[in-house]
C-alpha positions as CSV (number, residue, x, y, z in Angstrom):
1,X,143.7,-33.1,47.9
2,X,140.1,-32.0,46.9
3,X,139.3,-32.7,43.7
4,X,136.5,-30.7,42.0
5,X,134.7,-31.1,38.5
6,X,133.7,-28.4,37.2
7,X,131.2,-27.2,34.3
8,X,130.2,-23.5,33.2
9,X,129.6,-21.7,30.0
10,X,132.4,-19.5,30.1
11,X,136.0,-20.3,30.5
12,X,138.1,-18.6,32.9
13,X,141.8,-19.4,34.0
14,X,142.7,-18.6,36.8
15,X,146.6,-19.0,38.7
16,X,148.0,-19.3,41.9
17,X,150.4,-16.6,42.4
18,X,151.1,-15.8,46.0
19,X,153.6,-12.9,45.4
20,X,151.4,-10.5,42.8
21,X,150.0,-7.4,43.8
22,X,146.8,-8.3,42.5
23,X,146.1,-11.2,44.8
24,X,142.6,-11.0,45.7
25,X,140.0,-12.6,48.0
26,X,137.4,-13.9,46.7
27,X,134.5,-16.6,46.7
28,X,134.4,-19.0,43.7
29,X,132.0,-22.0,42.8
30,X,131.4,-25.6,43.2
31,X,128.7,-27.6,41.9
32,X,126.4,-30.1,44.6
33,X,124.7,-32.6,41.6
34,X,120.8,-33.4,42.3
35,X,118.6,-35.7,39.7
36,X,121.4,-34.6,37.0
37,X,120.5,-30.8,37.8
38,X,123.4,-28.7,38.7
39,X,122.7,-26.2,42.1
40,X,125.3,-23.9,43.5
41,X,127.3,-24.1,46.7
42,X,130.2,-22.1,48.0
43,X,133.7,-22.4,48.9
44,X,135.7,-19.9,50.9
45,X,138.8,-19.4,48.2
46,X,141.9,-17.6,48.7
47,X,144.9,-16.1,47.0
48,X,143.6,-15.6,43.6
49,X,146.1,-13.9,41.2
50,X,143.3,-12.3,38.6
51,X,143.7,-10.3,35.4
52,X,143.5,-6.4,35.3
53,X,140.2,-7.4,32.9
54,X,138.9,-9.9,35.4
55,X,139.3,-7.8,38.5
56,X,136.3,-6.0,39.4
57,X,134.2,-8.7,37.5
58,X,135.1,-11.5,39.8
59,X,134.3,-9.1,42.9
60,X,131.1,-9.0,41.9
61,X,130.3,-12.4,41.0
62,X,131.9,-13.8,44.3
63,X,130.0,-11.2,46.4
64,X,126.8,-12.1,44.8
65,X,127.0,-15.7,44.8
66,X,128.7,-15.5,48.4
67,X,125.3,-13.7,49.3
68,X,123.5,-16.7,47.9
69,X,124.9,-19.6,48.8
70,X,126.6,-19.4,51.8
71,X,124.3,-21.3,53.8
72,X,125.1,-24.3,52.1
73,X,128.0,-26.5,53.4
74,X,131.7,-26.2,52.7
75,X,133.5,-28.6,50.6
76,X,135.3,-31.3,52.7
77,X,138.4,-33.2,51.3
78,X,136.9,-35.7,49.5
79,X,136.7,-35.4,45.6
80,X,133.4,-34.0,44.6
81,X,132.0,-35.2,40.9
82,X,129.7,-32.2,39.7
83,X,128.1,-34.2,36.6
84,X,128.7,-33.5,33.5
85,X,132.1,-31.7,33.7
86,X,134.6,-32.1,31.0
87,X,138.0,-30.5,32.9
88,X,139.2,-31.2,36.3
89,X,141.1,-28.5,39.0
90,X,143.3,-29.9,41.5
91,X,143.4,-28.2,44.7
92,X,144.9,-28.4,47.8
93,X,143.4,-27.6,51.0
94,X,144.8,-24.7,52.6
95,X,145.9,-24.2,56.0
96,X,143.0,-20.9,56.0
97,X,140.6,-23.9,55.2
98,X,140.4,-22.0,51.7
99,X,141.3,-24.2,48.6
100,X,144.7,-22.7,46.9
101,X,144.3,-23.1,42.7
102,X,147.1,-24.0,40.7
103,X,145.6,-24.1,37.5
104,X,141.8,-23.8,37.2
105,X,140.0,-23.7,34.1
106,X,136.0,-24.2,33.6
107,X,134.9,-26.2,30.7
108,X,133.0,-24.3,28.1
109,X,132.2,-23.1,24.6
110,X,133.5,-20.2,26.0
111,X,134.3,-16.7,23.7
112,X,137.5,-15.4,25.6
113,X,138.7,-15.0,28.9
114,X,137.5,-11.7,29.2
115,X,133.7,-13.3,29.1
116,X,131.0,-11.9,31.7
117,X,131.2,-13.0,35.0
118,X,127.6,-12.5,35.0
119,X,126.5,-14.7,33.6
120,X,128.8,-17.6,35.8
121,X,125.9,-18.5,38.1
122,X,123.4,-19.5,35.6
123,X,126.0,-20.9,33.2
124,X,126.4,-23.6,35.6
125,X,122.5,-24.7,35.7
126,X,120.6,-26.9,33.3
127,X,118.0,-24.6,31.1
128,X,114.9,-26.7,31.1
129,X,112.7,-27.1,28.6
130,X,111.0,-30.2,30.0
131,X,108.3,-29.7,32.5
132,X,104.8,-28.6,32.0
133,X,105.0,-26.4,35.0
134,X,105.6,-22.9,36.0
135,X,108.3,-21.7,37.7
136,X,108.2,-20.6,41.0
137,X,107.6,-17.1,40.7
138,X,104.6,-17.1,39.1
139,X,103.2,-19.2,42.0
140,X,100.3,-16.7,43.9
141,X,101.9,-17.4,47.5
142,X,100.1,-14.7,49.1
143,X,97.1,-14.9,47.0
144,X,96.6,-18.3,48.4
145,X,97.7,-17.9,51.5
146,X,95.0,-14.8,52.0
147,X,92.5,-17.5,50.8
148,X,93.2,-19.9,52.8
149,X,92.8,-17.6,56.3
150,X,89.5,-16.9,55.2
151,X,88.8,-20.6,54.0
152,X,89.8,-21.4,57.8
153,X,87.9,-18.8,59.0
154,X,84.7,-18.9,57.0
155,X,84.6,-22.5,55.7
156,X,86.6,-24.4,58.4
157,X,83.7,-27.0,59.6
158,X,83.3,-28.0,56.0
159,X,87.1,-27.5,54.6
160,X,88.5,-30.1,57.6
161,X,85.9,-32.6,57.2
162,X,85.5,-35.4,54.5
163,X,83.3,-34.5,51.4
164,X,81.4,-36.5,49.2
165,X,82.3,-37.3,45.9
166,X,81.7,-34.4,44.2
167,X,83.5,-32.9,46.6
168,X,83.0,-29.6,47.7
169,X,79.5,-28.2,46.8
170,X,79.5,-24.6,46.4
171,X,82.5,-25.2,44.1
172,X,80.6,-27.1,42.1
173,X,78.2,-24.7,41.9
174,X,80.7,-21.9,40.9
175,X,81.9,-24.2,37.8
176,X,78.5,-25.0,37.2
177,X,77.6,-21.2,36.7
178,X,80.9,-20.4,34.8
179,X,80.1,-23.2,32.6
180,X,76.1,-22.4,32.0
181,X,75.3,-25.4,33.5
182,X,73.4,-27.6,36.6
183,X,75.6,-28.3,39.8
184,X,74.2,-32.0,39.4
185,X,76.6,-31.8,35.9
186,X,79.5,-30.8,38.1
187,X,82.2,-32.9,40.2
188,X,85.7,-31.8,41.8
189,X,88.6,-34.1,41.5
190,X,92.1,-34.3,43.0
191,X,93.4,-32.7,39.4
192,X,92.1,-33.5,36.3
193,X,94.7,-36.3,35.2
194,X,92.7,-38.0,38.5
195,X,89.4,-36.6,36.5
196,X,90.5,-38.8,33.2
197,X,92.2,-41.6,34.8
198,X,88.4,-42.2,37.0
199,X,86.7,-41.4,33.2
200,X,88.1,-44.4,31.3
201,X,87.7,-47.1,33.9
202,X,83.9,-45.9,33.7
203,X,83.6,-46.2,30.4
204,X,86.3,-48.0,28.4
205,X,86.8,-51.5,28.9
206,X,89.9,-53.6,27.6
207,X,89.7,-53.7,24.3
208,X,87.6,-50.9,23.4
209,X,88.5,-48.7,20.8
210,X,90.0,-45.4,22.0
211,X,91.3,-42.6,19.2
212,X,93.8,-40.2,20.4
213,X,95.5,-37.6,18.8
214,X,98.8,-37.8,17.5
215,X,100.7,-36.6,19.3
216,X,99.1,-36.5,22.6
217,X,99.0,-36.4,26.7
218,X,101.6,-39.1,27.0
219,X,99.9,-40.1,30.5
220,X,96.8,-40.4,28.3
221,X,98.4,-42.6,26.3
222,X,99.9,-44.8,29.6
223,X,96.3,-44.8,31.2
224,X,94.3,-46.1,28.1
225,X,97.7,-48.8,27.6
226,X,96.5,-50.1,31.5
227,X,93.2,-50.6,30.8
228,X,93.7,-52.4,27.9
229,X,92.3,-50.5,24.9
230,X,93.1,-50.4,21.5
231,X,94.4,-46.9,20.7
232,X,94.2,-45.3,18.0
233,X,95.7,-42.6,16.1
234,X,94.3,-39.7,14.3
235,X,97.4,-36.7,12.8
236,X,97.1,-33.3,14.2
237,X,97.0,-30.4,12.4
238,X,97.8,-26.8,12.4
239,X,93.8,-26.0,13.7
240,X,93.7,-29.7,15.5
241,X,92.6,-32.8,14.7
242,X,92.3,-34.2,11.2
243,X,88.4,-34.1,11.6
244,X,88.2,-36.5,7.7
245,X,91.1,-39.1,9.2
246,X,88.5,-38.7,13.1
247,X,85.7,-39.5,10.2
248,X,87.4,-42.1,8.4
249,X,88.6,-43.9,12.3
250,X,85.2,-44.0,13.8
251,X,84.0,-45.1,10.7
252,X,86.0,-48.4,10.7
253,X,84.9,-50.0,13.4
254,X,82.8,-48.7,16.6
255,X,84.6,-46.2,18.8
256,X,84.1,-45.9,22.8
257,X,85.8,-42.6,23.0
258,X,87.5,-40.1,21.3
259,X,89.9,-37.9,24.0
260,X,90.8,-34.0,22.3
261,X,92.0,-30.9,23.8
262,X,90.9,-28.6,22.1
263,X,93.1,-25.5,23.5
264,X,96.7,-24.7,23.5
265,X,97.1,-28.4,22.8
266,X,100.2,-30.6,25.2
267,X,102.5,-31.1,23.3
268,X,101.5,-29.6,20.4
269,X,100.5,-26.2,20.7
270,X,97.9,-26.0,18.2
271,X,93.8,-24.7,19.2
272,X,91.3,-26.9,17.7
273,X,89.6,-24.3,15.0
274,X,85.6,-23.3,15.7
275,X,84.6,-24.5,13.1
276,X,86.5,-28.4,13.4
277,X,84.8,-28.2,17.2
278,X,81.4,-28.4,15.1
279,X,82.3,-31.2,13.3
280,X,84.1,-33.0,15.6
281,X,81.0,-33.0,18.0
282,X,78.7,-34.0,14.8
283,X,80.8,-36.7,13.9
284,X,80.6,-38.2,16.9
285,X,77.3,-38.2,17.9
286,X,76.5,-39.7,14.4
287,X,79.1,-42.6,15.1
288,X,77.4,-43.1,19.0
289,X,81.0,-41.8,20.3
290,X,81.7,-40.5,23.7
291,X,84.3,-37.4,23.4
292,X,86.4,-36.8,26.6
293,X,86.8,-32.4,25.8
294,X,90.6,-32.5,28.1
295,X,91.2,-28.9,28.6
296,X,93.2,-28.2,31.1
297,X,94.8,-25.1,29.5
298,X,91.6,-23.4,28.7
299,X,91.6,-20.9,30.6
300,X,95.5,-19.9,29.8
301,X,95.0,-18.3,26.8
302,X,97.0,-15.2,26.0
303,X,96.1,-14.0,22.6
304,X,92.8,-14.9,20.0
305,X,89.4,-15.3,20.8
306,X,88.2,-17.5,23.1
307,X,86.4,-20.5,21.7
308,X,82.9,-22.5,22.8
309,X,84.0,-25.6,24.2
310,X,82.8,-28.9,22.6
311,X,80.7,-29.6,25.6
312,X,78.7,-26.0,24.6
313,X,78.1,-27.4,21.6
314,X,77.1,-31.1,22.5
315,X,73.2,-32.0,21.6
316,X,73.3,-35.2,22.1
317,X,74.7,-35.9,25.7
318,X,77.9,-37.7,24.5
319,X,80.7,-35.2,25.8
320,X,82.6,-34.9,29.2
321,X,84.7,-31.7,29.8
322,X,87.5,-31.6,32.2
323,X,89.8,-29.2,33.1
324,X,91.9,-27.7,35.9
325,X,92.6,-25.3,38.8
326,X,96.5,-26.6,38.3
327,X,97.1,-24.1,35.7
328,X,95.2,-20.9,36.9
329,X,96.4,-21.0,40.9
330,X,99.4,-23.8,41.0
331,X,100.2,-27.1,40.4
332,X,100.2,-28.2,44.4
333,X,96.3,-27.3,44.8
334,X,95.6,-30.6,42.6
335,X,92.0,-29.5,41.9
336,X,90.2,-30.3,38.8
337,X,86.7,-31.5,38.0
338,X,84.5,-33.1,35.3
339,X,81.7,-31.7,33.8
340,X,78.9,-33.6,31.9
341,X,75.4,-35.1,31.4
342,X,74.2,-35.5,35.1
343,X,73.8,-39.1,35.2
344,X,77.3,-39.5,34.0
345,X,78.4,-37.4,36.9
346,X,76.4,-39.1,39.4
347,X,77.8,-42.4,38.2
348,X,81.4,-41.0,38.5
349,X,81.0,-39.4,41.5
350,X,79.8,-42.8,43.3
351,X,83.0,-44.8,42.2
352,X,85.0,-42.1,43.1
353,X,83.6,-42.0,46.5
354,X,84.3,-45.3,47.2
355,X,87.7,-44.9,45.9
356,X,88.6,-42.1,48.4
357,X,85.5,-40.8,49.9
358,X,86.2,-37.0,48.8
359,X,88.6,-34.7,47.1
360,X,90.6,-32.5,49.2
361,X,88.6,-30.6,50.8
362,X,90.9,-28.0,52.4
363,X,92.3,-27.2,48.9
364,X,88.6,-27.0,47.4
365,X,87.3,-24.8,50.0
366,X,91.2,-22.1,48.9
367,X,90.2,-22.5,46.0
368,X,86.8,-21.8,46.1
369,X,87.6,-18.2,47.9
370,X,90.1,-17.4,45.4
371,X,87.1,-18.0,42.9
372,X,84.4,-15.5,44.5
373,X,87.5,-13.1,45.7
374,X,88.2,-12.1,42.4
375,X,92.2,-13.5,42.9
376,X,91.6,-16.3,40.6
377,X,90.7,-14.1,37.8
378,X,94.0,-11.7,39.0
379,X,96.2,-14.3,38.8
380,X,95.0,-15.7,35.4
381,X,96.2,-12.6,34.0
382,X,99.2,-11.8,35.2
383,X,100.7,-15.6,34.3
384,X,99.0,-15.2,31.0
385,X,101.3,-12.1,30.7
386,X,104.1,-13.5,31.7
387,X,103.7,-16.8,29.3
388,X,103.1,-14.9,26.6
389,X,106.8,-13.0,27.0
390,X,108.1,-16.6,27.6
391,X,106.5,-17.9,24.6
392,X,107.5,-14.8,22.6
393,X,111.1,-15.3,23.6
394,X,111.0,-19.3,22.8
395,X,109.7,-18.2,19.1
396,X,112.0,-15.5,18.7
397,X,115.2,-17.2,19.7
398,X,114.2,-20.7,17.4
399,X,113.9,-18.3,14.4
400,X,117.3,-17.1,14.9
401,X,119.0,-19.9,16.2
402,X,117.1,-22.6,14.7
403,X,115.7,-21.8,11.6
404,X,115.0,-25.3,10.3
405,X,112.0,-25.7,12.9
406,X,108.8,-26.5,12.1
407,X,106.3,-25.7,15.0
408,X,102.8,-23.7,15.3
409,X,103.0,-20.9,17.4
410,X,100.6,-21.3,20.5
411,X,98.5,-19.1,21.4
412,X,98.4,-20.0,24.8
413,X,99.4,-22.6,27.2
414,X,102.6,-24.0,28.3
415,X,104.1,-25.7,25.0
416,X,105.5,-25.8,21.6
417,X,106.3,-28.8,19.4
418,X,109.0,-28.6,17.1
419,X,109.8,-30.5,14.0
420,X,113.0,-30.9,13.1
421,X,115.0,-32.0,9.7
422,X,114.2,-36.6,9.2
423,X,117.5,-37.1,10.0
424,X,117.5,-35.9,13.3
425,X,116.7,-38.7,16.1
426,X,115.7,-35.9,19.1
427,X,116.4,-39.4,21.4
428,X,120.0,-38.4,20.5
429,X,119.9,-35.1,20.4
430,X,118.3,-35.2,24.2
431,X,121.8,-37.0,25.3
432,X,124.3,-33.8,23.1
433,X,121.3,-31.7,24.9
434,X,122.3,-33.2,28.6
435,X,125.8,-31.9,27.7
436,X,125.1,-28.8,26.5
437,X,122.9,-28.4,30.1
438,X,119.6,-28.3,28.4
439,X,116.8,-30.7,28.5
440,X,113.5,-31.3,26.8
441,X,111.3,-34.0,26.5
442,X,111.5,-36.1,22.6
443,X,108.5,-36.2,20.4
444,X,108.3,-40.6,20.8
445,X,107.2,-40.3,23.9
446,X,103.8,-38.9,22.9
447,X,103.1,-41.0,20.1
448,X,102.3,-44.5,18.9
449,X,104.6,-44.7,16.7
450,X,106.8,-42.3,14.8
451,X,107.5,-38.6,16.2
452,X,111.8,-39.4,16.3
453,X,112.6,-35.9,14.3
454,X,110.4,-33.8,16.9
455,X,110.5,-32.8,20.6
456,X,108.3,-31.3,23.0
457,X,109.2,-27.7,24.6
458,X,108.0,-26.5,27.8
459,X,108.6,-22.1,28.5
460,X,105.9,-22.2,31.6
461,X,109.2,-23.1,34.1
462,X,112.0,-21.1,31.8
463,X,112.3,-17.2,32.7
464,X,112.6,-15.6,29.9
465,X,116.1,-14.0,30.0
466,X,117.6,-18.0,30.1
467,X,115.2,-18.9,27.1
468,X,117.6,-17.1,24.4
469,X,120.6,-19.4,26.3
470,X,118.8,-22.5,26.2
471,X,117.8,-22.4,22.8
472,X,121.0,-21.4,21.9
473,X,122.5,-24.8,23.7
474,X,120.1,-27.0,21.8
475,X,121.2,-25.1,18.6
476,X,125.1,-26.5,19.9
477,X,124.0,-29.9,20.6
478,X,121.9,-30.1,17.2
479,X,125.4,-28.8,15.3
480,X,127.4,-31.9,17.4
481,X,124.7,-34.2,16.6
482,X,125.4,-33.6,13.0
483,X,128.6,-33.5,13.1
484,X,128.7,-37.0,14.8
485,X,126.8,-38.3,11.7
486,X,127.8,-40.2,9.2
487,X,128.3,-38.4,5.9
């Protein structure tokens, strides 16, 4: 007997007849569980008695799914638990090694049997909303791959060898030009969460005062929590920080650092307005504040003007500007880099040298040709495009299915934070969520204290025809949350 638990969004039934005319062939689905995410293997099936309505549809679907899956391993006798499922089918295993249904029925809010097989396939995987990361075909394989044949032709001596650490020169230079500055202000780092983590331990000590947005970077918030300062919070706004509360903070008692980002804001969405980056940089330099200018997203930008950055602005030497190649070619190059008053870099650039000698330089040197090729600059705009339909179809299906939501609409990056109603705990809502086979990230985890009611939403790693069915899952799980409630 082989025992299968299955989950989808539509519910079919299907029953063993071997005697009817309409018997047909076909493939059908079973469910191999990974870290809670559903992927899809095959079973060869047999002996399918299938409505007149259901005929031609479950052709399709089993010749399509057949096509991409079958290299994954048949289903052996042993009862196979696929997550989250809420109905079993018993089968047994037929002689033809195809499993024979008696009566087999997917769990679902499903609308009739006569649903779209279609839409089977990605019914059965979680919609994610969680990661800051873009899916997989955005990802500039052959750009990259172009780059690095020439890196390896051009650039090999240096790009196989350790660096210092600054790490690869003429990279330095590049940002240094792009930026307006000295290569002496420039380092590279293995991404810029490497770039922040190496900032603090230069300059904040344990117990230093630290303000942070609220929300903000929850690995932010973990780094400053290991070194042992004293965070503090300052509200975000629609156009960024609350630059009288950042006034009233520093005021209080002496600051080491105050850590922004200023663009397309993670988790919150929200650009830091031109004329806040002016105060924000006055206001510190009259309290004798470092600000740490985190801007990975910078450069994804998809709609507005683009704004100076606060180290432009700085006329005092008390800002440090970091940012990203993660964002602009992919997440696996791990190349950022930190950009500041010169001493300040060559301090930096010594601890991390003795930390681990260089960055990579292979990656620099890909990265570095993708800069002076002009595929950088290609590849920024065609994810910008596709974010910004991404982002469209994450605002336009909240509206509809969500209407309570509060958020800002970004005008770039990878996220949106939404507000919901006080008497929503998103902590619960994540676990209805799970059910429904959507995930997000809740709104606690990037602040202090407070943020229960809100959540975090990520459409860099959703395509955007499975944004409208995500959205419409967390609208189901929000309804059973309620419902759950007590009056």
């Amino acid at each position: 007997m082989t025992r299968l638990v299955c989950d989808a969004n539509v519910a079919l039934k299907w029953f063993h007849s071997d005697g009817e005319p309409q018997v047909q062939e076909a493939r059908a689905l079973a469910v191999a569980a990974g870290d809670g995410v559903l992927e899809l293997s095959v079973l060869d099936l047999t002996y399918f008695e299938v409505g007149n309505a259901l005929a031609s549809k479950l052709r399709w679907a089993a010749s399509r799914i057949a096509a991409l899956l079958s290299q994954l391993p048949a289903i052996t006798g042993e009862p196979l638990r696929l997550s989250l499922g809420e109905m079993f089918v018993t089968a047994d295993l037929a002689v033809s090694h195809g499993l024979s249904f008696y009566d087999a029925s997917y769990w679902a809010a499903a609308r009739s049997v006569e649903a779209d097989l279609a839409t089977l396939d990605s019914a059965l995987l979680a919609v994610s909303f969680a990661r800051g990361a873009p899916s997989a075909d955005l990802l500039p394989a052959d750009a990259v791959r172009e780059a690095a044949e020439r890196a390896l032709t051009d650039d090999w001596k240096r790009a196989l060898s350790y660096g210092t650490g600054i790490g690869h020169p003429e990279l330095c230079a590049w940002i240094a030009d792009q930026h307006g500055l000295d290569p002496s202000q420039v380092m590279v780092t293995n991404g810029s969460l490497e770039a922040g983590a190496l900032l603090f331990e230069h300059l904040v000590a344990p117990s230093d005062r630290v303000v942070v947005e609220q929300p903000s970077y929850d690995r932010t918030l973990l780094l400053l929590e290991r070194i042992g300062a004293e965070r503090v919070g300052v509200p975000l706004e629609a156009d960024g920080i609350d630059v009288d509360a950042l006034d009233s903070a520093l005021g209080a008692a002496p600051a080491k650092l105050v850590h922004l980002i200023p663009n397309f804001h993670n988790p919150a969405g929200c650009t830091l307005s031109d004329e806040k980056r002016r105060r924000v940089v006055e206001i510190a330099a009259r309290h004798d504040c470092w600000i740490f200018e985190d801007d990975p997203y910078g450069e994804v930008g998809f709609e507005g003007e683009r704004l100076a950055t606060l180290l432009s602005l700085d006329g005092a030497g008390r800002v440090i500007h970091a940012s990203s190649f993660s964002k602009t070619v992919s997440p696996g190059v791990r190349i950022g880099y930190l950009a500041g008053p010169a001493d300040e870099i060559k301090a930096l650039a010594k601890r991390a040298n003795e930390i681990y000698i260089s960055p990579n330089m292979l990656a620099e040197s890909i990265v570095l040709e993708l800069c002076r090729s002009g595929g950088l600059a290609r590849n920024i705009e065609l994810v910008n495009a596709a974010l910004k339909q991404r982002r469209d179809a994450l605002v336009a299906a909240l509206r509809e299915h969500v209407p309570e939501a509060d958020f800002v609409i970004p005008a770039g990056g990878y996220f949106l934070w939404l507000t919901l109603d006080a008497d929503v705990d998103c902590t619960e809502l994540l676990a209805a969520a799970e059910q429904e086979r959507v995930v997000f990230i809740p709104g606690r985890d990037f602040m202090l204290e407070g943020g229960e009611s809100s959540l975090r939403l990520s459409f860099a790693s959703t395509p955007p025809d499975q944004i409208p069915e995500g959205v419409q899952r967390l609208a189901r799980a929000l309804e059973r949350v309620r419902s759950a409630a007590p009056a």
